[in-house]
N, CA and C of each residue as an Amber inpcrd file, in Angstrom:
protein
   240
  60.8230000  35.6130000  39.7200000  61.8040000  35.7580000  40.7750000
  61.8600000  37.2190000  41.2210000  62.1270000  37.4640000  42.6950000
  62.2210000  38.6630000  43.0470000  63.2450000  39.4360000  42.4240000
  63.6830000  40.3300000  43.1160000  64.5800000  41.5640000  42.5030000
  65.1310000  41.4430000  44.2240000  66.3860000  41.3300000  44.1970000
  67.4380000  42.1850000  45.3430000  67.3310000  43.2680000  45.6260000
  67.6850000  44.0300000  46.8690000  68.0970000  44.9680000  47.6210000
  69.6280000  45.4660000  47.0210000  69.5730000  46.4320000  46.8450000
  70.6250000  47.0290000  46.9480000  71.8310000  47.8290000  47.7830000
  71.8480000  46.9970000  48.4120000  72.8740000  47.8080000  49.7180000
  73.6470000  49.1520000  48.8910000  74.3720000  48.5740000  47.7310000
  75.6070000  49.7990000  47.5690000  76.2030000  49.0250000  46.2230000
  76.4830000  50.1420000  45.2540000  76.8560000  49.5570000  44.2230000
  78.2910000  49.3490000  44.2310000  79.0390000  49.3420000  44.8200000
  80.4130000  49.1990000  44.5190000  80.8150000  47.4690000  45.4150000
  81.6700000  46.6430000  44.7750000  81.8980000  45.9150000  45.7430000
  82.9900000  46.0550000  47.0570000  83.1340000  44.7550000  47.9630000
  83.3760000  45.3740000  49.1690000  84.2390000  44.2750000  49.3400000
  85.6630000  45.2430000  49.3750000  86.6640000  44.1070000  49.9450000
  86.7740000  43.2590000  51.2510000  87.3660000  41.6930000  51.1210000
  87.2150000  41.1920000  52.2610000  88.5020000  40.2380000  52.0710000
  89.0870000  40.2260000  53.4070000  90.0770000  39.4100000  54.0820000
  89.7490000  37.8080000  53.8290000  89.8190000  37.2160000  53.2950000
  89.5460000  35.8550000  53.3160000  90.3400000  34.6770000  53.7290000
  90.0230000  33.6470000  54.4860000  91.0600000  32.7030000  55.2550000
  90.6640000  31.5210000  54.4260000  92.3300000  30.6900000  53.6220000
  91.9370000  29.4290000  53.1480000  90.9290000  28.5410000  53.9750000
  89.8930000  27.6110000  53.2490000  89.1700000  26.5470000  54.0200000
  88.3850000  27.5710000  54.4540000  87.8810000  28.2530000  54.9280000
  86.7690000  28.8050000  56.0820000  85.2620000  29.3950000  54.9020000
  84.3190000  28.8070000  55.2440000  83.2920000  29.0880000  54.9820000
  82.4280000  30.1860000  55.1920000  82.1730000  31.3620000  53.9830000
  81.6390000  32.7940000  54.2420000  79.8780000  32.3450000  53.5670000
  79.1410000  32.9830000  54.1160000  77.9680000  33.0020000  53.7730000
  77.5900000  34.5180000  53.7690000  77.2110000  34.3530000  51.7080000
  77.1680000  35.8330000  51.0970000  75.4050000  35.9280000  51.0180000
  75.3030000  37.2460000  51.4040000  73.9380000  37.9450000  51.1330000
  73.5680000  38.0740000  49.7600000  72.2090000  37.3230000  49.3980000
  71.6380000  37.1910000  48.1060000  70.8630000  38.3320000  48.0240000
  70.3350000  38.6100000  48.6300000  69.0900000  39.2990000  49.3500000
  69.4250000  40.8250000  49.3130000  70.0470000  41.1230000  49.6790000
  70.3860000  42.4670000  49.8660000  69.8720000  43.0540000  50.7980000
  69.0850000  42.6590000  51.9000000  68.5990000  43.0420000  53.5170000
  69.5790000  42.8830000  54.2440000  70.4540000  42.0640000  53.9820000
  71.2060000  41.9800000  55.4660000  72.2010000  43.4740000  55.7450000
  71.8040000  43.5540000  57.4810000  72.6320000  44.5040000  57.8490000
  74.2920000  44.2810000  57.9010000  75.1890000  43.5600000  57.8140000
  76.1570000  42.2380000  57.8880000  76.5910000  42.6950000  56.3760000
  76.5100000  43.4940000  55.7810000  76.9740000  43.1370000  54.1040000
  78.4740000  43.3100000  54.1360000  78.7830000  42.0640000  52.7000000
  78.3740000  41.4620000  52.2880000  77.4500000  40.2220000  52.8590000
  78.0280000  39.8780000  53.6340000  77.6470000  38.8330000  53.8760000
  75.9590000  38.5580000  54.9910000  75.6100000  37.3740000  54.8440000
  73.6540000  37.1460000  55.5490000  73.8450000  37.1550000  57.5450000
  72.7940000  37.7730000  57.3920000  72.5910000  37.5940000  58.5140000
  70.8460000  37.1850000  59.1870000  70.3280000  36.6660000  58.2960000
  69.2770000  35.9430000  58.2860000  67.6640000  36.4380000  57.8540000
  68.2360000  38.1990000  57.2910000  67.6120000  38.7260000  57.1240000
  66.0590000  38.3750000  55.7760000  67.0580000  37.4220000  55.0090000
  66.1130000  36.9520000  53.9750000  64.8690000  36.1400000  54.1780000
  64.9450000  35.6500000  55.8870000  63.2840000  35.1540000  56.0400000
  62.6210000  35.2230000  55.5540000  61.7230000  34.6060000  55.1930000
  60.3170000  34.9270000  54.0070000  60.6670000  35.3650000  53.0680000
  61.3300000  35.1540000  52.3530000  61.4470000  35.5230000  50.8140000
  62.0460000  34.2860000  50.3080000  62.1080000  34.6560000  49.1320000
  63.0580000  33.5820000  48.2090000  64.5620000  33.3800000  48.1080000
  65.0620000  34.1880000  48.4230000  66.4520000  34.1880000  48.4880000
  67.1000000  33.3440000  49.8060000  68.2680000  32.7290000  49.2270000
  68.9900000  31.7140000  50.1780000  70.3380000  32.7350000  50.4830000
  71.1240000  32.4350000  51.3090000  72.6440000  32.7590000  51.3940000
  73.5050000  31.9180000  50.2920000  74.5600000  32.3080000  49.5080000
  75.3070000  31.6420000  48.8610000  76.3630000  31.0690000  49.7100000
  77.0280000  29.7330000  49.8860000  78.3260000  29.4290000  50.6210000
  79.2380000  29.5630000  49.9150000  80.5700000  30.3260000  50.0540000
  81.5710000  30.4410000  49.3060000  82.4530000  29.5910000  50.3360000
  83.2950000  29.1240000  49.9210000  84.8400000  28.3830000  50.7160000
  85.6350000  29.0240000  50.0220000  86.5730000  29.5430000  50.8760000
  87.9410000  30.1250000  50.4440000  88.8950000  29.2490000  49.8460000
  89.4700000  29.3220000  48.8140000  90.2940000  28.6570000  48.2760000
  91.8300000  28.9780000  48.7390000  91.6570000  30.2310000  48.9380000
  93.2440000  30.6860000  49.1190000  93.2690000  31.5580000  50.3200000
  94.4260000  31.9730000  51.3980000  94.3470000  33.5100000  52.1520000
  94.1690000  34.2390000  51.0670000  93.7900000  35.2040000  50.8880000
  93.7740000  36.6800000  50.0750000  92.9970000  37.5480000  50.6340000
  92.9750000  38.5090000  49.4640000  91.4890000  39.8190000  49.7410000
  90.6480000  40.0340000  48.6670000  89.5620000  38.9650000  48.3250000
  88.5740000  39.0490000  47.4820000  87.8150000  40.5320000  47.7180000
  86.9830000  40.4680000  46.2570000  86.1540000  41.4910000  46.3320000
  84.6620000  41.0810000  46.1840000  83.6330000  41.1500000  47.2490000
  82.2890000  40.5160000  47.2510000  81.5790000  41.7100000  46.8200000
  80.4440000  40.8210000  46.0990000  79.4510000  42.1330000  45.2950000
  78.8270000  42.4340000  46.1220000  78.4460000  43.5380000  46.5500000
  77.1830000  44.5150000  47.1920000  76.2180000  44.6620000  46.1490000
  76.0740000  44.7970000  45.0030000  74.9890000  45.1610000  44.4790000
  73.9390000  44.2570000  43.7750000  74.2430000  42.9200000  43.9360000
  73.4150000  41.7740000  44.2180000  72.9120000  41.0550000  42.8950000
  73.7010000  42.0120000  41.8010000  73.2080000  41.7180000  40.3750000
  74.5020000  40.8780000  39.6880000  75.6350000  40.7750000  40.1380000
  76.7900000  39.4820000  39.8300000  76.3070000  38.8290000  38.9830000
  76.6230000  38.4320000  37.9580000  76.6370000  36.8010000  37.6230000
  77.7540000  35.8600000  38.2350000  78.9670000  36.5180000  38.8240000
  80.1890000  35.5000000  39.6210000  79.6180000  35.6540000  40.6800000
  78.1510000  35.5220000  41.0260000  78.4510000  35.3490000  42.7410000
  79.3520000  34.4890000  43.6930000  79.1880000  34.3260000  44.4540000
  79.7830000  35.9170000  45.4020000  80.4910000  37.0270000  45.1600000
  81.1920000  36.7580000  44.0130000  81.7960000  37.8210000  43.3350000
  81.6270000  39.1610000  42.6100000  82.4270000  40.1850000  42.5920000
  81.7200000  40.8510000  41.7880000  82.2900000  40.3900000  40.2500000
  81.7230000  41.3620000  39.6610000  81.8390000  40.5740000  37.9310000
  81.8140000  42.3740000  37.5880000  81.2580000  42.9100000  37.7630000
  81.9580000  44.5810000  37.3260000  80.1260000  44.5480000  36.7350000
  78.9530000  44.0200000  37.2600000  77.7020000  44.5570000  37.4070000
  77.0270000  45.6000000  37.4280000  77.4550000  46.1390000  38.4090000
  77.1250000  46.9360000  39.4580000  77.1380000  48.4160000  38.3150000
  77.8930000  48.5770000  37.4100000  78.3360000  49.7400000  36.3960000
  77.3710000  49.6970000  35.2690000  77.0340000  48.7000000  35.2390000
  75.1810000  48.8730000  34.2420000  73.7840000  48.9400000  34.8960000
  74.3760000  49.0200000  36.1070000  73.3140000  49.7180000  37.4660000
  72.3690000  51.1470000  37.2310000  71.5030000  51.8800000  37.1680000
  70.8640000  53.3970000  37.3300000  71.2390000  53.5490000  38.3370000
């Protein structure tokens, strides 16, 4: 399996609306981060679909190494 892009190691807060469907960048190409913007063509990587469960302000991983994707999981800090 490939290796991700790294946009940015910190994650990146986001506004989230109950019910509404976000599509998160696996990939780490997309200009759009967190989230895809179709940049992963030809490769292996898909977009993840998250559905909002609640209004809030999640925090989505930028640094593409999560195990909670879309989430961050605090990754990004065993990063070089």
């Amino acid at each position: 399996m490939s290796t991700p892009d790294i946009p940015q190691k910190t994650p990146l807060p986001v506004d989230v609306e109950e019910g509404r469907k976000y599509f998160w960048c696996s990939c780490g190409k997309s200009d759009r981060q967190p989230f895809c913007d179709g940049s992963h063509q030809g490769t292996e990587f898909l977009p993840l679909t998250y559905v909002a469960e609640t209004t809030r302000t999640l925090y989505f991983c930028a640094c593409k190494h999560t195990r909670g994707a879309p989430l961050c999981d605090g990754s990004h800090n065993a990063l070089d």
